[in-house]
BAGUKOL-398019 format. One record per residue (C-alpha): residue number from 0; residue in one letter; x, y, z. Coordinates in steps of 0.001 Angstrom, whole numbers, always signed. Each point is the difference from the previous one (the first is absolute). Layout:
// BAGUKOL-398019
[NUM, "A", [X, Y, Z]],
...
***
This chain:
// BAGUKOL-398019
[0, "X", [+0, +0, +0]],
[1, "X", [+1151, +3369, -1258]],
[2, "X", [+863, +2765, +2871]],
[3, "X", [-203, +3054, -617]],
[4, "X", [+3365, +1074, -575]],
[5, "X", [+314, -3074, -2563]],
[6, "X", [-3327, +1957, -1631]],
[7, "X", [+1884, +2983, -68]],
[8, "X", [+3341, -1180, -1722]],
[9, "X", [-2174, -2119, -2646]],
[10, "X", [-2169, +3421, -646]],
[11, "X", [+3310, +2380, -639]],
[12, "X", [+1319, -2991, -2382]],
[13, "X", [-3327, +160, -2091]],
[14, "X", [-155, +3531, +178]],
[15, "X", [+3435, +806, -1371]],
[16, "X", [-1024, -2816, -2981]],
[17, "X", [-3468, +1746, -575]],
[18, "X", [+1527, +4034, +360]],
[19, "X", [-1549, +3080, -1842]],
[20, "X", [+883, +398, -4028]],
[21, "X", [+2599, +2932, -46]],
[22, "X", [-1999, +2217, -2558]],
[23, "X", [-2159, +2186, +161]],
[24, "X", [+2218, +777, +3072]],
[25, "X", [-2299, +3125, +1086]],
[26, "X", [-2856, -3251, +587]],
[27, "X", [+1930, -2592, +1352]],
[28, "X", [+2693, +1069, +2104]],
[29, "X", [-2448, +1765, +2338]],
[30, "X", [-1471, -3329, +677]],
[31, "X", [+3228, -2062, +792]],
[32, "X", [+1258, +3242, +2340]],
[33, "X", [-3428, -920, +2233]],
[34, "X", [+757, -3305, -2]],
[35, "X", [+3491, +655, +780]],
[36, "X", [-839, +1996, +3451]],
[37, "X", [-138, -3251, +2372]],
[38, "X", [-3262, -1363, +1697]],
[39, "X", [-202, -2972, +1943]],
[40, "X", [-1406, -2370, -3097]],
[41, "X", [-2536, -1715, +1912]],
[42, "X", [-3186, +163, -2317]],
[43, "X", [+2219, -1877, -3128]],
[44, "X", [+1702, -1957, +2758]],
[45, "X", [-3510, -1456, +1579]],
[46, "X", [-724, -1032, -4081]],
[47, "X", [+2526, -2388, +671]],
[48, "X", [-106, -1260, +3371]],
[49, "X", [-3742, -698, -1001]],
[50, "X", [+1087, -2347, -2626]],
[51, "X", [+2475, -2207, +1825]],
[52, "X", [-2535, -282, +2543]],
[53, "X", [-2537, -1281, -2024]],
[54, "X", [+2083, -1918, -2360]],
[55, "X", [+3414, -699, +1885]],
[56, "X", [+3682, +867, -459]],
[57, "X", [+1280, +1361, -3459]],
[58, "X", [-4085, +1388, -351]],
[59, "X", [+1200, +3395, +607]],
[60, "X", [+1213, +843, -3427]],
[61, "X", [-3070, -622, -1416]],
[62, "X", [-1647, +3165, +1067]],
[63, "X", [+2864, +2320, -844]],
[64, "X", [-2066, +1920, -2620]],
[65, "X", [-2325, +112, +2466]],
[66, "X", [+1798, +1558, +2706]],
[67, "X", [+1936, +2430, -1890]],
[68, "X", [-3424, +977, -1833]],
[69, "X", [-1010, +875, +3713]],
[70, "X", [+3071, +1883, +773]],
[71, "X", [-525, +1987, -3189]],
[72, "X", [-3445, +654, +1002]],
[73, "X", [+1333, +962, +3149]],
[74, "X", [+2291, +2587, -1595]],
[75, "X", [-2367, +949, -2338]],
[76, "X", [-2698, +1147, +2864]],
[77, "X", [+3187, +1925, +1642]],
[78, "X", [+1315, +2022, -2506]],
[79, "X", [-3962, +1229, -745]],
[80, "X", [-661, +569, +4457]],
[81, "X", [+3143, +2061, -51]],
[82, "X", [-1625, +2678, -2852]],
[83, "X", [-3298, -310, +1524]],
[84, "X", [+1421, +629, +4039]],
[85, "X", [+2775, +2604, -1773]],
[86, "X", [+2175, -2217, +2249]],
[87, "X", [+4113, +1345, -1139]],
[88, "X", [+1483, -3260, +1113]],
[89, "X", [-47, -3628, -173]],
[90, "X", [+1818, -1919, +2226]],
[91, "X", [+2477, +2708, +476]],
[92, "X", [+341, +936, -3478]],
[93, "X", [-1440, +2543, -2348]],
[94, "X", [-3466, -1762, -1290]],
[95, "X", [-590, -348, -3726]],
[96, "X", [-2082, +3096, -952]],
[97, "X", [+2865, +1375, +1933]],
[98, "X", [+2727, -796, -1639]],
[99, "X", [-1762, +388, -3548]],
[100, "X", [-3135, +1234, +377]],
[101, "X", [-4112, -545, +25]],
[102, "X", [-207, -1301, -3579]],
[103, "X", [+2765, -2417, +162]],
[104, "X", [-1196, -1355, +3429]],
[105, "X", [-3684, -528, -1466]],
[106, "X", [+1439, -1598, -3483]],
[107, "X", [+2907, -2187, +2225]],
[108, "X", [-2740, -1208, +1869]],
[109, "X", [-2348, -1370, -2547]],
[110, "X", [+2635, -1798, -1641]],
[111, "X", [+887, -1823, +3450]],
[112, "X", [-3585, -1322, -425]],
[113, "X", [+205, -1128, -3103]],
[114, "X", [+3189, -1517, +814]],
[115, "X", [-2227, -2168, +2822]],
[116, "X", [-2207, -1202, -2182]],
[117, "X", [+2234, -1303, -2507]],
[118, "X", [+2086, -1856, +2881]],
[119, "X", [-3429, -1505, +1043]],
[120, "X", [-583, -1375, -3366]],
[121, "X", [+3438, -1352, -98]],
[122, "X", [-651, -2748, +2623]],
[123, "X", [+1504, -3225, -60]],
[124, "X", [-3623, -1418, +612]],
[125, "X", [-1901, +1454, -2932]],
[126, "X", [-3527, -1444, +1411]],
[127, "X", [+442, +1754, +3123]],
[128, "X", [-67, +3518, -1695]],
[129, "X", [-3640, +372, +15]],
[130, "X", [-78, -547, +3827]],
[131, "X", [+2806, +2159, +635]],
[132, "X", [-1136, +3071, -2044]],
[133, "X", [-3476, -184, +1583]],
[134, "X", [+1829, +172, +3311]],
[135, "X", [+2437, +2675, -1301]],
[136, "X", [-2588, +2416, -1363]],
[137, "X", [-1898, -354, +3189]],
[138, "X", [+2784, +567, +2014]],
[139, "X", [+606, +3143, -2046]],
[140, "X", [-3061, +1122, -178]],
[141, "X", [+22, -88, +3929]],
[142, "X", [+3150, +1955, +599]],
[143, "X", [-991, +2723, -2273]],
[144, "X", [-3605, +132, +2358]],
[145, "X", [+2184, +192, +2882]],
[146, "X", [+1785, +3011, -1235]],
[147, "X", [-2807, +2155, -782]],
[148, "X", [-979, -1182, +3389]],
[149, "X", [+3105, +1003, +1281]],
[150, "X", [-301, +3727, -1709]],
[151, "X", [-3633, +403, +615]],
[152, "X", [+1446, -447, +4303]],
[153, "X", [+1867, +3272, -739]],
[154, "X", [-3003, +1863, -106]],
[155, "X", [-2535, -2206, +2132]],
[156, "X", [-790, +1839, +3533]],
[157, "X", [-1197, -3639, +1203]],
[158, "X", [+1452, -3511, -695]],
[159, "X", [-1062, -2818, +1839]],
[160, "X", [+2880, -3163, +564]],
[161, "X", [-2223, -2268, -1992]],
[162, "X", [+627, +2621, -2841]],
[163, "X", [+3881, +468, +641]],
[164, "X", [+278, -3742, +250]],
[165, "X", [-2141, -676, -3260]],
[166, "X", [+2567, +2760, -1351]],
[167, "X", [+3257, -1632, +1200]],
[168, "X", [-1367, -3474, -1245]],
[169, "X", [-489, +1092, -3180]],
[170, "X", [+3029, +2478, -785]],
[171, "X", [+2719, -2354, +1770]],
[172, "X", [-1348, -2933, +1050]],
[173, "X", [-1673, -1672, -3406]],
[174, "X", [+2745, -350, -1941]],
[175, "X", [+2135, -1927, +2581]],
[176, "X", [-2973, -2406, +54]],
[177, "X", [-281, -24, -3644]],
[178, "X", [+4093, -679, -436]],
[179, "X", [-995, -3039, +2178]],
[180, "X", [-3047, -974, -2280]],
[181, "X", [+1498, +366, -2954]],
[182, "X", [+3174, -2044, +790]],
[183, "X", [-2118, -2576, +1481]],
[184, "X", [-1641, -606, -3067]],
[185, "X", [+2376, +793, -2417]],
[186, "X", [+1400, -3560, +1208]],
[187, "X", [-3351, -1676, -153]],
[188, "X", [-1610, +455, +3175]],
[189, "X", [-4031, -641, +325]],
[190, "X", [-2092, +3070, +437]],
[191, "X", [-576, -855, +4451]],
[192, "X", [+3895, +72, +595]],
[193, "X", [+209, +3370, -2283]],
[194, "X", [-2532, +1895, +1591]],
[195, "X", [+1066, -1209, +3968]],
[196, "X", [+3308, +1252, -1150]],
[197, "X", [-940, +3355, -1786]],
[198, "X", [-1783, +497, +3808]],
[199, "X", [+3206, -815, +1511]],
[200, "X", [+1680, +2828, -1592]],
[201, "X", [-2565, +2145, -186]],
[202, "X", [-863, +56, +4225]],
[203, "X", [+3934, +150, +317]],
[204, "X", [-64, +2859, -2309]],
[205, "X", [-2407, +1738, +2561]],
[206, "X", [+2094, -904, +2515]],
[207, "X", [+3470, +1108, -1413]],
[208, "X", [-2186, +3611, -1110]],
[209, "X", [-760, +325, +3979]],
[210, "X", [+3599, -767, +1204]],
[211, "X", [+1444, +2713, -2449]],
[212, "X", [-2798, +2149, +1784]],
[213, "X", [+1596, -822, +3317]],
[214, "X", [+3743, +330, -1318]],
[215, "X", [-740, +3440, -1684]],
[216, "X", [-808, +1535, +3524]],
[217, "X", [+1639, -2489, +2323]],
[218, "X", [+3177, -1133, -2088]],
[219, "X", [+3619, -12, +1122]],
[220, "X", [+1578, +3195, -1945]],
[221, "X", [+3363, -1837, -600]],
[222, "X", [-1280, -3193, -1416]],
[223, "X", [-3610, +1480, -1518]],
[224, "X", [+1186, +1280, -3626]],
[225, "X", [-1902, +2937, +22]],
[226, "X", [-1195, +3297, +2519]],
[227, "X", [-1931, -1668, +2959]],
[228, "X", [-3247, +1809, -133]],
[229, "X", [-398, +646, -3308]],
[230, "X", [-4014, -786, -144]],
[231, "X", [-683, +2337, +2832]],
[232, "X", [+1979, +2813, -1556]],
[233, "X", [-2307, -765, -3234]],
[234, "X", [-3090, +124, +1812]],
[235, "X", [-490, -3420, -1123]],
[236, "X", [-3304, -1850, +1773]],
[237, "X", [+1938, -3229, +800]],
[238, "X", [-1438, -2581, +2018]],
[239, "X", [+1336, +1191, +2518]],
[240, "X", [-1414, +3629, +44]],
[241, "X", [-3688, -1848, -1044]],
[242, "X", [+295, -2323, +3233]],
[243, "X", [+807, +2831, +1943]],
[244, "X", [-3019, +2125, -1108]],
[245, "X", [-1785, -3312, +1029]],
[246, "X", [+1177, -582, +3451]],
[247, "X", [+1099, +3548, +1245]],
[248, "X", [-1916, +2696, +1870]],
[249, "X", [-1168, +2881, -924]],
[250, "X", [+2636, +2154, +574]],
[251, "X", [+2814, -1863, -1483]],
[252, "X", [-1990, -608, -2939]],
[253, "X", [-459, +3606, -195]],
[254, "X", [+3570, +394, +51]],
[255, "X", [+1259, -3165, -2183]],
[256, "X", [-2310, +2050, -2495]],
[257, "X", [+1503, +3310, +513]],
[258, "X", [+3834, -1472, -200]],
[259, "X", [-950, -1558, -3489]],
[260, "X", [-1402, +3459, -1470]],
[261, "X", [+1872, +1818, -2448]],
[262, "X", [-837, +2898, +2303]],
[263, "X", [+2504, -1550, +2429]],
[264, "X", [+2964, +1864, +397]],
[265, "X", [+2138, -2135, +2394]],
[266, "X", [+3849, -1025, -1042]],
[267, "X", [+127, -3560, -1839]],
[268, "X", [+1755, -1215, +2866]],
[269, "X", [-2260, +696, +2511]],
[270, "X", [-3020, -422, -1883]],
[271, "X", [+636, -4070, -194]],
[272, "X", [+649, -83, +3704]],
[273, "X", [-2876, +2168, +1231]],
[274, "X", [-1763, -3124, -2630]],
[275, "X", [+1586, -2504, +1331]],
[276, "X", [-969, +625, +3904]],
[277, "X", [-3327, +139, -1236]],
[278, "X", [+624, -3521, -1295]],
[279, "X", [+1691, -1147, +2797]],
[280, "X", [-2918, +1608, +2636]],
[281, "X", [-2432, -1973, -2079]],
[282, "X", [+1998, -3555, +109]],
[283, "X", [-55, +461, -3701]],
[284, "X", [+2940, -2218, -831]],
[285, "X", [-1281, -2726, +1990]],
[286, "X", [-3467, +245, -1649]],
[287, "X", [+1420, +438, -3614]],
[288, "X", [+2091, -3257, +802]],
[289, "X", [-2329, -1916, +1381]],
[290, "X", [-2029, +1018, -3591]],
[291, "X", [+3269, -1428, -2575]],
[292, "X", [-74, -3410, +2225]],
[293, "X", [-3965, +126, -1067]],
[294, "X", [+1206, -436, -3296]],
[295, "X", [+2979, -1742, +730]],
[296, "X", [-1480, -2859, +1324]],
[297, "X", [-2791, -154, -2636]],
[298, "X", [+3062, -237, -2580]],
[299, "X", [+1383, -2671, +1315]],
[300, "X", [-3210, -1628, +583]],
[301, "X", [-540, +93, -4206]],
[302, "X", [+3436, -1266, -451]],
[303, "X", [-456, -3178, +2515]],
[304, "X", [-2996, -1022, -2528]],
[305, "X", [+2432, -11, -2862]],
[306, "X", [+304, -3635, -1207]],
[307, "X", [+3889, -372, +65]],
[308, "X", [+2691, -1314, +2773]],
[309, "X", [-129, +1629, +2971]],
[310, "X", [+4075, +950, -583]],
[311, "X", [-561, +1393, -3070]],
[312, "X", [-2644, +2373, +1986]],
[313, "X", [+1992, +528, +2476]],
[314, "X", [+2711, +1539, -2014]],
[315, "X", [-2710, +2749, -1531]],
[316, "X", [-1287, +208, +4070]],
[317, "X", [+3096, +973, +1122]],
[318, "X", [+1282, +2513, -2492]],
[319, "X", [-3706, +1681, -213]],
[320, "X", [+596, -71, +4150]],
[321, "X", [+3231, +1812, -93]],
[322, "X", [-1228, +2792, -2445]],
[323, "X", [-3070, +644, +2418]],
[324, "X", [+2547, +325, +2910]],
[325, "X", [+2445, +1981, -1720]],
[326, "X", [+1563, +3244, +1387]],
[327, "X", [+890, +1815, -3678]],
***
């Protein structure tokens, strides 16, 4: 059974063998300088793991089209959130409408997700294509939902947690349960074992979304990758800010609501921890923990229903375990 790190090295191998053509340049070189930024590689990764799972060692290859189609999707959904959040960087470095401009990053996109499609209908397994584009465009169709989601929160005065988490599950979540789908049946896997596995992923998904909640206010600064406090300084309704409006009196709802105004005029630095004692007053991280092992456990409940060796599952359990646990 593949780890992840075995994923990983197989991924980079295909990817240099599958790269960008070198012309028109002004097209294509925007789109391998995204995928050239980093990222941890899990979606394409969890195409693979899915397949050795359900099929057994030396599976994993199989569903290489599949997983880099996800990790161009991936990209592809990145380079258009940057131009719609105006976001400079990416990972630390200047994002594509950046560095060329709106037109290029629009254009680079699209051709990312054509690029997905034609590594979809390059599967080993020809009669699984069907299945796997069904999944794939639903998949899509979901993230794109969960953006508009996402952008209509900006603007919302009131979102409930069911609406945040129906927002998280599809912008983030779906398309690590669809990776997990789609390399399940890329290999042949019946319709029962696909779908308890696409749950897997997607309730992890969830769960992963609400940890990076956590780590964005709670994180260690040396080990987090990015500023520590971020979402508060946006004004972001996080699920932590909507349990808080939940549980919290009066008063400190009052004043949760006043911090995350634009009329606030209080120093970045002192903004997040005047935020984060509310949080803390209001046992926030404890609640907001106790809400990812909700999910948590309901992921690895899917995955225990999966009809394959318990080692091979317990290989997926443990590296899915880690990333829910993580510190960065």
């Amino acid at each position: 059974m593949l780890t992840l790190n075995n994923a990983i090295d197989l991924l980079q191998d295909f990817a240099g063998k599958h790269a960008f053509p070198l012309a028109p340049k002004a097209l294509y070189e925007p789109c391998s300088y995204i995928l050239s930024l980093g990222g941890k590689r899990l979606r394409p990764a969890l195409a693979l793991m899915a397949a050795e799972l359900v099929a057994g060692d030396g599976a994993g290859p199989q569903a290489l089209h599949i997983g880099w189609a996800v990790e161009l999707f991936h990209n592809f959904s990145l380079i258009h959130d940057d131009i719609m959040d105006a976001a400079p960087l990416r990972r630390g470095k200047p994002t594509v409408h950046t560095k060329w401009n709106l037109t290029t990053g629009i254009l680079s996109g699209d051709v990312m997700l054509i690029f997905a499609y034609q590594h979809l209908a390059a599967l080993e397994n020809q009669s699984a294509i069907p299945a796997v584009l069904k999944v794939f465009n639903r998949v899509a169709k979901g993230v794109c939902e969960g953006q508009q989601m996402d952008v209509n929160f900006e603007t919302q005065e009131l979102v409930s947690i069911e609406e945040y988490i129906e927002m998280i599950e599809l912008k983030t979540a779906v398309l690590l349960g669809g990776a997990l789908e789609m390399g399940a049946l890329s290999v042949g896997a019946n319709a029962k074992d696909a779908a308890y596995l696409y749950d897997f992923g997607r309730l992890a998904g969830i769960a992963f979304q609400i940890q990076d909640d956590l780590l964005d206010t709670y994180g260690d600064p040396a080990t987090f990758g990015k500023q520590v406090g971020g979402d508060i300084i946006q004004n972001k309704k996080t699920l932590l800010v909507l349990k808080t409006l939940e549980v919290a009196s009066a008063d400190d709802v009052l004043r949760l609501k006043q911090l995350l105004s634009f009329e606030n005029t209080l120093e970045q630095e002192e903004k997040v921890k005047a935020v984060r004692t509310i949080f803390d007053h209001n046992n926030i991280p404890t609640l907001i923990e106790a809400e990812k092992k909700k999910y948590e456990d309901l992921a690895f409940d899917a995955l225990s229903k999966v009809n394959a060796p318990d080692e091979r599952k317990a290989i997926l359990k443990g590296m899915i375990g880690a990333l829910l646990h993580r510190s960065k």
